[in-house]
N, CA and C atoms as an extended XYZ file, in Angstrom:
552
Properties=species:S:1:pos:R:3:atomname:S:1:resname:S:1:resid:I:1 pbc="F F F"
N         0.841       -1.192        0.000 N   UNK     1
C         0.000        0.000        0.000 CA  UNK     1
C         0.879        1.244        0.000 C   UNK     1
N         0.389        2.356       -0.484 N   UNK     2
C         0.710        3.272       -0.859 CA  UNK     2
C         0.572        4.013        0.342 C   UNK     2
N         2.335        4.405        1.188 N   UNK     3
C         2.203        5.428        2.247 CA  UNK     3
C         1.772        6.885        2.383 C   UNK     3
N         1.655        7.228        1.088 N   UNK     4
C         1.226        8.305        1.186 CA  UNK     4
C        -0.554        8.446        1.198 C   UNK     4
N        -1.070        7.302        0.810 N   UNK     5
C        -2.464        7.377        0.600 CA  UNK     5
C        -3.371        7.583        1.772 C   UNK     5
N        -3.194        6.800        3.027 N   UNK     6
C        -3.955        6.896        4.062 CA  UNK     6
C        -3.689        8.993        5.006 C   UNK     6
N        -2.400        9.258        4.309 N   UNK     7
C        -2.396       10.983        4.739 CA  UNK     7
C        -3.154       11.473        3.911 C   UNK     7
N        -3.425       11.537        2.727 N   UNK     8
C        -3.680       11.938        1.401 CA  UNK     8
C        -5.444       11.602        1.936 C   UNK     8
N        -6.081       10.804        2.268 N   UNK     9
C        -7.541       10.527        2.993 CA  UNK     9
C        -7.716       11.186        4.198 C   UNK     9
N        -6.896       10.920        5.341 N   UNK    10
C        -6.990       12.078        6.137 CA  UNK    10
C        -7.416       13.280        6.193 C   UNK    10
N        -6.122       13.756        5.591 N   UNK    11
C        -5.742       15.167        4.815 CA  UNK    11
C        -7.176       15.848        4.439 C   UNK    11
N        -7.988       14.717        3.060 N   UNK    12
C        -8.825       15.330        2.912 CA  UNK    12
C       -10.434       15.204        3.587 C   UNK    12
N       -10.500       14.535        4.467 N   UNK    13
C       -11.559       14.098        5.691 CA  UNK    13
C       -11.200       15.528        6.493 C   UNK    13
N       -10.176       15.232        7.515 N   UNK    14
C       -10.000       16.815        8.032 CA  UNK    14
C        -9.904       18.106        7.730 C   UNK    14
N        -9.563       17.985        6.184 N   UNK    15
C        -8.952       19.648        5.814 CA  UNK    15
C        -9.186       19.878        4.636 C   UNK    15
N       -10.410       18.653        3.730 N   UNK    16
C       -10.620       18.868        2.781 CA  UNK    16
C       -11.684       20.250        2.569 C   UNK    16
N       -12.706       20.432        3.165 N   UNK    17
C       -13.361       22.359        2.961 CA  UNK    17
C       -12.556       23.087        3.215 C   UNK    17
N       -11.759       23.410        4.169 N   UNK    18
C       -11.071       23.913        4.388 CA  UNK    18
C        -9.886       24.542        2.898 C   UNK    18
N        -9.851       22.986        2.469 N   UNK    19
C        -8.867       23.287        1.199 CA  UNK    19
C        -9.281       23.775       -0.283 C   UNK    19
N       -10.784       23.493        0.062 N   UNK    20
C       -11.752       23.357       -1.310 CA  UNK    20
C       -11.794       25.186       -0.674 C   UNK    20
N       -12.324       25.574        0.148 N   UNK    21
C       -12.547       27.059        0.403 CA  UNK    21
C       -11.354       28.075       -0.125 C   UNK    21
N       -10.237       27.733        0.179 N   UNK    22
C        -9.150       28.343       -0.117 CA  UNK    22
C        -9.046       28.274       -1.478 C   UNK    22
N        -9.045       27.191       -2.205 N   UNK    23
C        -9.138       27.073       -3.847 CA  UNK    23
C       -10.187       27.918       -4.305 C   UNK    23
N       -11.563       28.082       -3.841 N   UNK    24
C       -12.551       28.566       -4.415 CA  UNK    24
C       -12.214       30.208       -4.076 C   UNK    24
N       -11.347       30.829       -2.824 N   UNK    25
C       -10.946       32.288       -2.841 CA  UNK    25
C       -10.105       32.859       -4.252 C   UNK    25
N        -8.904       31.757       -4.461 N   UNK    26
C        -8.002       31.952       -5.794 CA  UNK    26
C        -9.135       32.041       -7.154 C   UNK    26
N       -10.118       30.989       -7.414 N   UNK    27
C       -10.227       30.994       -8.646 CA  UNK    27
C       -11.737       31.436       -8.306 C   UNK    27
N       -12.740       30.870       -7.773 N   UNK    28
C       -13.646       32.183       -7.704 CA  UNK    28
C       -14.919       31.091       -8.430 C   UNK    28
N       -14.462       29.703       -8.302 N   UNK    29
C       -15.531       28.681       -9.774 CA  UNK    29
C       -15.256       27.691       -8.515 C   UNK    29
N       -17.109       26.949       -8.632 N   UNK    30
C       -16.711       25.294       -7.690 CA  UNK    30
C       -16.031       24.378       -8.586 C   UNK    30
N       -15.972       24.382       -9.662 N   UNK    31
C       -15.384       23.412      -10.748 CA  UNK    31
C       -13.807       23.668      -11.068 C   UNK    31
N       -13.664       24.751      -11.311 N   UNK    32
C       -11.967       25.156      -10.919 CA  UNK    32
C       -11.465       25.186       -9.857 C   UNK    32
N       -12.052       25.177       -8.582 N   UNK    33
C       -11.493       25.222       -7.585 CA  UNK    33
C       -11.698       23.325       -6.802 C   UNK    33
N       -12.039       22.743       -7.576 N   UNK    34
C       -12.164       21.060       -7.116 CA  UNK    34
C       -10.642       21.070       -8.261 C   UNK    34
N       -10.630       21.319       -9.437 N   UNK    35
C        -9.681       21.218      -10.349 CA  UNK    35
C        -8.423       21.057       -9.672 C   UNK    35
N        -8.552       22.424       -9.113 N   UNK    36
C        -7.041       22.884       -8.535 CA  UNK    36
C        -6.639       22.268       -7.119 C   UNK    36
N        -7.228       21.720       -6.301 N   UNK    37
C        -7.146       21.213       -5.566 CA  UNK    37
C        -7.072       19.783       -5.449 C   UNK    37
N        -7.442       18.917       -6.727 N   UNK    38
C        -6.626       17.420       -7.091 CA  UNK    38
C        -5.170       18.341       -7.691 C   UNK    38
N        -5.204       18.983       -8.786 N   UNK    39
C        -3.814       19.388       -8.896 CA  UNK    39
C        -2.911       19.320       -8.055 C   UNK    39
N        -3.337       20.297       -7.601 N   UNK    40
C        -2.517       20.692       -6.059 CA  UNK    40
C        -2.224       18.977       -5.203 C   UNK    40
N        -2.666       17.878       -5.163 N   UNK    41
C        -2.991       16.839       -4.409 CA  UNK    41
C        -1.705       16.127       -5.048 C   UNK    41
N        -2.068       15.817       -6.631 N   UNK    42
C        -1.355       15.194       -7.294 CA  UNK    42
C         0.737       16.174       -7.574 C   UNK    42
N         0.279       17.095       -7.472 N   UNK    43
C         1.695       17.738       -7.744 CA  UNK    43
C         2.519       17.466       -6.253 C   UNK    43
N         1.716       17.590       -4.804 N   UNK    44
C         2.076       17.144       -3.730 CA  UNK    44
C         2.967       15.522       -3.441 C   UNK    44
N         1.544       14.769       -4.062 N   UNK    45
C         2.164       13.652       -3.616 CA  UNK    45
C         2.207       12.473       -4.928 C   UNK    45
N         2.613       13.239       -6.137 N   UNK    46
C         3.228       12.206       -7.144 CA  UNK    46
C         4.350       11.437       -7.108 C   UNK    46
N         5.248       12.139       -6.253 N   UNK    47
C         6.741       11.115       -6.066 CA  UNK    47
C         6.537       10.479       -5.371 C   UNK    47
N         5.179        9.982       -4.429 N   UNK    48
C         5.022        8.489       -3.510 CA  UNK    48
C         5.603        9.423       -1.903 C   UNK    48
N         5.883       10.793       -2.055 N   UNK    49
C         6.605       10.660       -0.697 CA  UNK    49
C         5.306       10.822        0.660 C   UNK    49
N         5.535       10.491        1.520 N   UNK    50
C         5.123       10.254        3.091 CA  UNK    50
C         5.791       10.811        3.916 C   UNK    50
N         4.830       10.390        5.035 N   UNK    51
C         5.931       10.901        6.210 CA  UNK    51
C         5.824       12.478        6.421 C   UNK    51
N         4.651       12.901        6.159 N   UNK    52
C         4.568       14.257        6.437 CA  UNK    52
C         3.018       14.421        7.565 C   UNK    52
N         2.918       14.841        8.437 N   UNK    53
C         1.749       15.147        9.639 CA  UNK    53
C         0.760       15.761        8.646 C   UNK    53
N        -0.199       15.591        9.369 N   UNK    54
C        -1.404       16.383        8.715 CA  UNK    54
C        -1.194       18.078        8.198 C   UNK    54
N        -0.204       18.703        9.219 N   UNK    55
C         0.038       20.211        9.361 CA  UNK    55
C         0.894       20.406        8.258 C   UNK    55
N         1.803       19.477        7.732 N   UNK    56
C         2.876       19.733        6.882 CA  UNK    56
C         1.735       19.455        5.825 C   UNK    56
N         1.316       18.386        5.794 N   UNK    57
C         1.101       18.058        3.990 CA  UNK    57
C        -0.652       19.525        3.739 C   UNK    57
N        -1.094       20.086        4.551 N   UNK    58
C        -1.937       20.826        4.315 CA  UNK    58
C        -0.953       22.149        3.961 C   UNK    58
N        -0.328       22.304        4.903 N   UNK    59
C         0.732       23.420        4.492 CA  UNK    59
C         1.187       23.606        2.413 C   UNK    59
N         1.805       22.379        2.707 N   UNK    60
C         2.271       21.746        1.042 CA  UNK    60
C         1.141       21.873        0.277 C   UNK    60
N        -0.010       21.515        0.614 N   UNK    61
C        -0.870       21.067       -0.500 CA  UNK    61
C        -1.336       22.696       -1.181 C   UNK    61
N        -1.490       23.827       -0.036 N   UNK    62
C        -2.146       24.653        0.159 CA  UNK    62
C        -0.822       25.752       -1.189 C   UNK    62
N         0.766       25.583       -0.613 N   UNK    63
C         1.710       26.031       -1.592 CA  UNK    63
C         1.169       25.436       -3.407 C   UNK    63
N         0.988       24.309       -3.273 N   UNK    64
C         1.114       23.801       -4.385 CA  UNK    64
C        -0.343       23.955       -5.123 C   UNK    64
N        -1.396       24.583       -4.531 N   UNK    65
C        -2.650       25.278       -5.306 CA  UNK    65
C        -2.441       26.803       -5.520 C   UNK    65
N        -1.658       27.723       -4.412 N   UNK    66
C        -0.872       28.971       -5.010 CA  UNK    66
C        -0.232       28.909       -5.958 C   UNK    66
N         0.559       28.240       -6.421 N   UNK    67
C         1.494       27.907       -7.889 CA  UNK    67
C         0.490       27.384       -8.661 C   UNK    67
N         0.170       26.773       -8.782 N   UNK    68
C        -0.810       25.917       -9.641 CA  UNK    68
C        -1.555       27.497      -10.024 C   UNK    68
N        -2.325       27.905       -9.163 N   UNK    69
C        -2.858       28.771       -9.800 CA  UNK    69
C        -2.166       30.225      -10.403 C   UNK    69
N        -1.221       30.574       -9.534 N   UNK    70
C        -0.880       31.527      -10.419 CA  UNK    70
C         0.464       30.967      -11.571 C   UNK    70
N         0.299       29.674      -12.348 N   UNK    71
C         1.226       29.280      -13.305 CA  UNK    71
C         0.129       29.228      -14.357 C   UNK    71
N        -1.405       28.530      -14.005 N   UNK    72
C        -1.819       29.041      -14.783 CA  UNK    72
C        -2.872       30.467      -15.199 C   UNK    72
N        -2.415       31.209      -14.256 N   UNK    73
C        -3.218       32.203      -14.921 CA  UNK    73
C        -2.019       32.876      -15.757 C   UNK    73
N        -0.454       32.898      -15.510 N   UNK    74
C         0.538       32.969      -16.458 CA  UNK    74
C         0.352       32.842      -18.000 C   UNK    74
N        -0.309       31.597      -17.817 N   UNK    75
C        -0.220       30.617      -19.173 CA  UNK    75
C        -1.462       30.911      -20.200 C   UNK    75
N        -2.623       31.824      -19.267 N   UNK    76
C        -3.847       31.568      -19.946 CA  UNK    76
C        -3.773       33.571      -20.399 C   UNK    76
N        -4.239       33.200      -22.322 N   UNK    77
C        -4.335       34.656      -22.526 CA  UNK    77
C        -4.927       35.277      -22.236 C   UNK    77
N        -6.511       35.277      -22.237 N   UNK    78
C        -7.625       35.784      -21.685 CA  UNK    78
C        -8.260       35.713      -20.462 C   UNK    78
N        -8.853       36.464      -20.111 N   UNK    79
C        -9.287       36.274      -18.781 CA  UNK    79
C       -10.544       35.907      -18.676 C   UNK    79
N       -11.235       34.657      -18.239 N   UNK    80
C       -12.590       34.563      -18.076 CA  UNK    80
C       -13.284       35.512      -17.467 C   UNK    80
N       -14.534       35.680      -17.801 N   UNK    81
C       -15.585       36.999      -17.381 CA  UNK    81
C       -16.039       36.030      -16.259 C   UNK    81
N       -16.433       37.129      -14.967 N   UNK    82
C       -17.166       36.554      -13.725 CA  UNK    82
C       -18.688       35.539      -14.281 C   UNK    82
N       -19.060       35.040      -13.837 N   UNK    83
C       -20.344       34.944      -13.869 CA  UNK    83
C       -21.026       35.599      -12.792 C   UNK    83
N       -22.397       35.975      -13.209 N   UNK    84
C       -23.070       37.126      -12.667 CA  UNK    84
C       -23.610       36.308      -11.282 C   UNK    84
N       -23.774       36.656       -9.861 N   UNK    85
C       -24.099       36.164       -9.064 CA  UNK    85
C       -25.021       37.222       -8.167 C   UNK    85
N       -26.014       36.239       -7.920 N   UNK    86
C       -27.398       37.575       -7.277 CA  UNK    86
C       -27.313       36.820       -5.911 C   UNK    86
N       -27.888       38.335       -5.236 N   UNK    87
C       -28.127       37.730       -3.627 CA  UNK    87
C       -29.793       37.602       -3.745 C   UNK    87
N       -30.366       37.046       -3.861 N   UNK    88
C       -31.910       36.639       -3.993 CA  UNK    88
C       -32.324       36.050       -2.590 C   UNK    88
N       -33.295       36.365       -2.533 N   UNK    89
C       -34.034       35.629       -0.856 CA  UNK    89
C       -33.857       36.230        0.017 C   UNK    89
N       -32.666       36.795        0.358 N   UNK    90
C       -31.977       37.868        1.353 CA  UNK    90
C       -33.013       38.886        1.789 C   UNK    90
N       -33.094       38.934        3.365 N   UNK    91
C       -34.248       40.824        3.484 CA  UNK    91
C       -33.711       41.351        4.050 C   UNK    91
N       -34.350       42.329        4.605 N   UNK    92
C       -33.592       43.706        5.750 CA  UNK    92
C       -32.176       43.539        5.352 C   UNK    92
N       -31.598       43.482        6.507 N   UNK    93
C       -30.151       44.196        6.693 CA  UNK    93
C       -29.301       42.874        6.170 C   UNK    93
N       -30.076       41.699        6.269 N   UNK    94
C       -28.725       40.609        5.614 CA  UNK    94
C       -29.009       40.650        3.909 C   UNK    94
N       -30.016       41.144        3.623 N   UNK    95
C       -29.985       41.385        1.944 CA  UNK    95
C       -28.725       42.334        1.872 C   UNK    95
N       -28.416       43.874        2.485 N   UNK    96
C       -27.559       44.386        2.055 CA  UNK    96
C       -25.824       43.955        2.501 C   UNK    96
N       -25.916       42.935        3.621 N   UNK    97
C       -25.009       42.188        3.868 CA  UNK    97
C       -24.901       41.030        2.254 C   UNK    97
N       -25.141       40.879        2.306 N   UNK    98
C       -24.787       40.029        1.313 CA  UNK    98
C       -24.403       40.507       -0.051 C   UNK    98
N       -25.296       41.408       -0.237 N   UNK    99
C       -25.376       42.104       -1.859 CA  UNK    99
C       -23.557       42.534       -1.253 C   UNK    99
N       -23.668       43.135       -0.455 N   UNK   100
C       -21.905       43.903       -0.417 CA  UNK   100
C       -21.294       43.131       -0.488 C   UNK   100
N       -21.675       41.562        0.192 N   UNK   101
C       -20.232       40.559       -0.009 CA  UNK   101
C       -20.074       40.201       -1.430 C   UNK   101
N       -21.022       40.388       -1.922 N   UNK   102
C       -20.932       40.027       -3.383 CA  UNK   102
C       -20.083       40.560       -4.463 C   UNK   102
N       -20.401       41.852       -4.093 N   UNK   103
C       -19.762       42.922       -4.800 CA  UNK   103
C       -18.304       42.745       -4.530 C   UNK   103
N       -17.922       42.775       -3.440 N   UNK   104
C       -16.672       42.451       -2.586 CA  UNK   104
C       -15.942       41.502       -3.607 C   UNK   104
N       -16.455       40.366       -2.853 N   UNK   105
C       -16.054       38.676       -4.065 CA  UNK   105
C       -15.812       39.305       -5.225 C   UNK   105
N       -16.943       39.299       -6.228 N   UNK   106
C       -16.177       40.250       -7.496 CA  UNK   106
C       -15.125       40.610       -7.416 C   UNK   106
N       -15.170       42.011       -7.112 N   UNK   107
C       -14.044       42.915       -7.096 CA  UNK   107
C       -12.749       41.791       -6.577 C   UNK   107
N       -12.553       41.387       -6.089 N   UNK   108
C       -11.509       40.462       -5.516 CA  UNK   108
C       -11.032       39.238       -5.942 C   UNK   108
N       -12.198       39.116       -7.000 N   UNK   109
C       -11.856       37.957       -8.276 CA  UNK   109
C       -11.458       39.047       -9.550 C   UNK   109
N       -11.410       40.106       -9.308 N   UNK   110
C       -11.571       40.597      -10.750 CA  UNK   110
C        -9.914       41.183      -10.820 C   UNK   110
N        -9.485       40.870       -9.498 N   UNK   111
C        -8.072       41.560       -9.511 CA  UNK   111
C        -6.908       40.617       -9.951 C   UNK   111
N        -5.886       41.109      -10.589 N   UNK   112
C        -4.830       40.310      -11.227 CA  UNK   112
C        -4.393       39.083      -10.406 C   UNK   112
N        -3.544       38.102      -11.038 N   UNK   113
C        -3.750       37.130      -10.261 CA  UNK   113
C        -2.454       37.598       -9.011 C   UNK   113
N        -1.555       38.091       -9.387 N   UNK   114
C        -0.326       38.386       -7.880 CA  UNK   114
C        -0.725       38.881       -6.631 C   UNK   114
N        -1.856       40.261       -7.257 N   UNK   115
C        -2.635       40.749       -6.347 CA  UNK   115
C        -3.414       39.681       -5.632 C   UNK   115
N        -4.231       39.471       -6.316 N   UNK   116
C        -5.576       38.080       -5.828 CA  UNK   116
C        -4.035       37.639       -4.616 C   UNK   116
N        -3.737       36.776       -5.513 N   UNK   117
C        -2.723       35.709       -4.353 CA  UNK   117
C        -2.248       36.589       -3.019 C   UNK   117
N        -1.439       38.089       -3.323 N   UNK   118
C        -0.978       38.426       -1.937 CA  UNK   118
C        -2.362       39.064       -1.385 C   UNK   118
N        -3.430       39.165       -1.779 N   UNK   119
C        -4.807       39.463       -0.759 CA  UNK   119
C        -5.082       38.097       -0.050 C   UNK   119
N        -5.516       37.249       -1.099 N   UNK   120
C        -5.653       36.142       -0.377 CA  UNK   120
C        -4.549       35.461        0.654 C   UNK   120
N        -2.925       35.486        0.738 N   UNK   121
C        -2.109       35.027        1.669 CA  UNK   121
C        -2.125       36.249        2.825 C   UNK   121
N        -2.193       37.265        2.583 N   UNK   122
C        -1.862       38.464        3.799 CA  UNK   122
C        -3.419       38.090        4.528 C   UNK   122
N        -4.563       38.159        3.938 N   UNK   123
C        -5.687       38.579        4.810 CA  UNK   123
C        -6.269       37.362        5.213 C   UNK   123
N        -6.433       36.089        4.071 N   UNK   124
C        -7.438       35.061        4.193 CA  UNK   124
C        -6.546       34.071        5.446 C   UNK   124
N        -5.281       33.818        4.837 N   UNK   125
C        -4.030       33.428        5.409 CA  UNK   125
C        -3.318       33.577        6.939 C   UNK   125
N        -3.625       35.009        7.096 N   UNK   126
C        -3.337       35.949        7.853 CA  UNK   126
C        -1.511       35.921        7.814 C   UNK   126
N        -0.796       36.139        7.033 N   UNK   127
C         0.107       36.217        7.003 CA  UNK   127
C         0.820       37.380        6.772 C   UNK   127
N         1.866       37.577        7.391 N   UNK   128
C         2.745       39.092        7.737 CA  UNK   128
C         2.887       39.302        6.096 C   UNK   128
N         3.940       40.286        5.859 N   UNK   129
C         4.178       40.596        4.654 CA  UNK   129
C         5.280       39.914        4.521 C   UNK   129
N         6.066       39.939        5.239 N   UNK   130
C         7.034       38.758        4.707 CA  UNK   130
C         7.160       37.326        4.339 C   UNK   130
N         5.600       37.216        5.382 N   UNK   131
C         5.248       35.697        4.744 CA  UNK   131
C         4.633       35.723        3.698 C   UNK   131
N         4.138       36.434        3.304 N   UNK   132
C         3.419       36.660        1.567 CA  UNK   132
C         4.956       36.358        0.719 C   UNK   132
N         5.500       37.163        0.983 N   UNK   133
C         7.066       37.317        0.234 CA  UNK   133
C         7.581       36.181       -0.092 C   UNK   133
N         7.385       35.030        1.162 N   UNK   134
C         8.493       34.273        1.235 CA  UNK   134
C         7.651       33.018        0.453 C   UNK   134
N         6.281       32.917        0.449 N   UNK   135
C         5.204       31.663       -0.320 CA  UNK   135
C         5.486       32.314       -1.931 C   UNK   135
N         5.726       33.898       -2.113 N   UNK   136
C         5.511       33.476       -3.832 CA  UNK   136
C         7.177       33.765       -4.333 C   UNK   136
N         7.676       33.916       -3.528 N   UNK   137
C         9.478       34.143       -3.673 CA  UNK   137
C         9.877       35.384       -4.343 C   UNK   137
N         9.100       36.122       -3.811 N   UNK   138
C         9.295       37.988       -4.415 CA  UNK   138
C        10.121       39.009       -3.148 C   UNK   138
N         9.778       40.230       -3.747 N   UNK   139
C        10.565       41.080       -2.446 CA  UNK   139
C         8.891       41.794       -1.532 C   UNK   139
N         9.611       41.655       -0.210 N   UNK   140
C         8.832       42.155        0.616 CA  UNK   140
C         7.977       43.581       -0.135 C   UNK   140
N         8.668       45.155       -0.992 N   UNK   141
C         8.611       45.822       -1.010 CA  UNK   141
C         7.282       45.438       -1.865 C   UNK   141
N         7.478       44.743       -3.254 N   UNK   142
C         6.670       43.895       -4.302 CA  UNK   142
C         5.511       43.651       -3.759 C   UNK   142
N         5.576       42.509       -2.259 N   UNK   143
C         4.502       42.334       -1.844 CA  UNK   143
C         3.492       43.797       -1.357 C   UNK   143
N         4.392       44.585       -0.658 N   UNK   144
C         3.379       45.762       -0.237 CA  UNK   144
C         2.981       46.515       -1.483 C   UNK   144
N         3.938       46.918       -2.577 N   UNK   145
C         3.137       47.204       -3.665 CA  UNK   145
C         1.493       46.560       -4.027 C   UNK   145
N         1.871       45.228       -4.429 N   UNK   146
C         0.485       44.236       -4.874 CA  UNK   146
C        -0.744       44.876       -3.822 C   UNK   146
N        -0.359       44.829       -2.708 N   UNK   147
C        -1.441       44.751       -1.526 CA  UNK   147
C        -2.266       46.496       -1.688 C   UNK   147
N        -1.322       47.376       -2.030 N   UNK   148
C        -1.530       48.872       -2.433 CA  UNK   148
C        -2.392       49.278       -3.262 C   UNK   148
N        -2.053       47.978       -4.166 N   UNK   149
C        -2.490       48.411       -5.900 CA  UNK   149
C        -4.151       47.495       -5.559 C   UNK   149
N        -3.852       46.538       -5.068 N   UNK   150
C        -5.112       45.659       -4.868 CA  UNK   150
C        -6.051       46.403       -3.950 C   UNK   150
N        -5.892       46.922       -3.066 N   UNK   151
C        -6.790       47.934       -1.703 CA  UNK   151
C        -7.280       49.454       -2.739 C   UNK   151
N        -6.408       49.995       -3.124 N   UNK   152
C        -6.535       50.768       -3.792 CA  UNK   152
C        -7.838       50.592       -5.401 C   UNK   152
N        -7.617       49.128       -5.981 N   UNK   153
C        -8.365       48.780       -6.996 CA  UNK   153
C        -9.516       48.418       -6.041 C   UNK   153
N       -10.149       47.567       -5.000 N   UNK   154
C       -11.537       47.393       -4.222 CA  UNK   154
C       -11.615       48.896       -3.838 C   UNK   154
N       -11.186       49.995       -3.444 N   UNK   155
C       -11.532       50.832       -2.988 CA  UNK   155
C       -12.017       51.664       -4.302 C   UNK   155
N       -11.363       51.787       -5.220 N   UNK   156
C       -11.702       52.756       -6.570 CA  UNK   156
C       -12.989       52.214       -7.325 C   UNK   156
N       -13.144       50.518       -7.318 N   UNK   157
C       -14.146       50.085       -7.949 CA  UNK   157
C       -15.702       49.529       -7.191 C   UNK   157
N       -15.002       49.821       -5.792 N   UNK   158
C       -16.625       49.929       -4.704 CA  UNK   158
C       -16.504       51.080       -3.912 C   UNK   158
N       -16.861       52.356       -4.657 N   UNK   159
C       -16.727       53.526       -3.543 CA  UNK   159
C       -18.147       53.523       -2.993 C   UNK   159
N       -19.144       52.728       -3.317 N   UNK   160
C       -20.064       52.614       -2.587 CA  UNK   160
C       -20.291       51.043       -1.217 C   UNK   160
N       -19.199       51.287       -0.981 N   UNK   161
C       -18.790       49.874        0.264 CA  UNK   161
C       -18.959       50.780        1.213 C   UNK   161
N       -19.523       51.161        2.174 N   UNK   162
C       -19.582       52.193        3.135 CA  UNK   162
C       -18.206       51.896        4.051 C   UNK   162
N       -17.512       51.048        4.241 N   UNK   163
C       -16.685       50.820        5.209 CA  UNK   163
C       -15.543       49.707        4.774 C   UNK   163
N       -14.610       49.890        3.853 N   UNK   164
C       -14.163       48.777        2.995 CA  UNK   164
C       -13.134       48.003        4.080 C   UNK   164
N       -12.473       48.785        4.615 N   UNK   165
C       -11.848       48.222        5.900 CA  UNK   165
C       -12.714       47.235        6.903 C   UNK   165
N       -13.553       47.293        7.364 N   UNK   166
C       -14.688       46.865        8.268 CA  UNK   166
C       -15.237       45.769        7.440 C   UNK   166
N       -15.590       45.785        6.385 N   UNK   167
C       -16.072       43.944        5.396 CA  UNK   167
C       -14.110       43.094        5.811 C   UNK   167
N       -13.315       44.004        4.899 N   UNK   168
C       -12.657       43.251        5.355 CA  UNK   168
C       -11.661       42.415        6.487 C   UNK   168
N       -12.109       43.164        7.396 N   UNK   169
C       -11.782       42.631        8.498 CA  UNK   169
C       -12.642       41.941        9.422 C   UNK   169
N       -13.729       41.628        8.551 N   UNK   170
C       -14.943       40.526        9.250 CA  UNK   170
C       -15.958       41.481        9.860 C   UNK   170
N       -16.288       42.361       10.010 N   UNK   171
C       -16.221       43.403       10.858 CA  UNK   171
C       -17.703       42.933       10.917 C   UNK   171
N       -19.040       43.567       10.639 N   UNK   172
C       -20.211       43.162       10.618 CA  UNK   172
C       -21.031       42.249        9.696 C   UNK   172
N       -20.418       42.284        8.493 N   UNK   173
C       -20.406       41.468        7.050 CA  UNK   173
C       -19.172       40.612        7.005 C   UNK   173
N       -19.007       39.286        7.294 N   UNK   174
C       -18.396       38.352        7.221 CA  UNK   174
C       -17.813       38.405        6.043 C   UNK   174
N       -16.509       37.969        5.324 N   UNK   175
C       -16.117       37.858        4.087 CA  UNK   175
C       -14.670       37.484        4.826 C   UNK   175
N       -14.037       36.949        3.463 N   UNK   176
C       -12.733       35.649        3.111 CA  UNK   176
C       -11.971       36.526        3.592 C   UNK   176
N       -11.428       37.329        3.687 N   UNK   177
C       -10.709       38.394        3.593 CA  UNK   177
C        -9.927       39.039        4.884 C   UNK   177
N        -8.746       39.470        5.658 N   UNK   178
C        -9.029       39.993        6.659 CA  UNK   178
C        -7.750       41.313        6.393 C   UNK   178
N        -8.133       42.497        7.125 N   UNK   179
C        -7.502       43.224        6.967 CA  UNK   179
C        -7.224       43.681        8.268 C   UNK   179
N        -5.481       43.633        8.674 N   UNK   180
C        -5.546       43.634        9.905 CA  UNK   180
C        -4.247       44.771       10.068 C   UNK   180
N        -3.842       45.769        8.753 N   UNK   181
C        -2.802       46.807        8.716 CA  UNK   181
C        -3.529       47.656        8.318 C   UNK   181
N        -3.020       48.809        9.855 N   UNK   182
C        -3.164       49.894        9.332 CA  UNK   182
C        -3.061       51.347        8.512 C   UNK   182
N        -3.406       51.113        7.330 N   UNK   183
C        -3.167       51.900        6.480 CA  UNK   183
C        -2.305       52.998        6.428 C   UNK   183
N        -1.328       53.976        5.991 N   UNK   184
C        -1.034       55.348        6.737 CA  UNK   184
C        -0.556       56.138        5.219 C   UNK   184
């Protein structure tokens, strides 16, 4: 039997939403984001290796759907258009909770993929800036650029977010996102 298989079941019993959620922040599709996450599975553990804890091989698996995805958005010329997504059913105050997360999502799928990636590792991640730096192998400065250009693009393209800081930092409207630097 294959040692890596019974981690590889684990793995995805314990940490499989978890991993499917994180895929679905990068690409923004349930079908691309199941995609990328066998990718990610198979690029992990094609050489047969084992011997890694649950914490390591989620760690790994989680690197190897960041590459995966931003190699292929590298590779791909065009950019797929969102599909349109309604908040329907929603009333009072969680209709406009939602309609904003929506808008949010968009905007946050609609951003380049370096950006996307250092939003998603700094906020979803919660990782310093140097740990952004050190998962896509750029310079710290690079990373705070991306994060600038990306805050700056949700802020220019939802000036009607009443509080763009406050969604993203979970604040009353829940969302993927966390923003935990303060701006200056």
């Amino acid at each position: 039997m294959n040692t890596w298989k019974p981690l590889v079941e684990s793995l995805l019993r314990e940490r499989g939403p978890a991993l499917f959620g994180y895929a679905y922040v990068l690409t923004g599709d349930k079908h691309a984001a199941d995609d990328l996450v066998q990718d990610a599975l198979v690029r992990t553990f094609q050489r047969g290796r084992g011997g890694y804890s649950i914490d390591q091989a989620h760690v790994y698996v989680k690197r190897a759907m960041l590459s995966a995805f931003i190699d292929g958005k590298r590779r791909a010329k065009a950019r797929p258009e969102l599909a349109g997504v309604e908040a329907s059913g929603a009333v009072g105050d969680h209709a406009d909770a939602v309609t904003a997360q929506v808008a949010l999502r968009r905007a946050i799928l609609s951003l380049p993929p370096r950006e996307r990636a250092c939003i998603v590792l700094r906020y979803l991640d919660d990782l310093p800036v140097e740990g952004v730096a050190r998962e896509l192998n750029i310079a710290p400065g690079t990373v705070k650029r991306y994060l600038s250009d990306a805050l700056a693009r949700l802020r220019e393209s939802h000036p009607d977010l009443e509080d763009l800081n406050d969604m993203l930092s979970g604040g009353t409207h829940r969302v993927a996102v966390i923003d935990k630097e303060n701006r200056s």
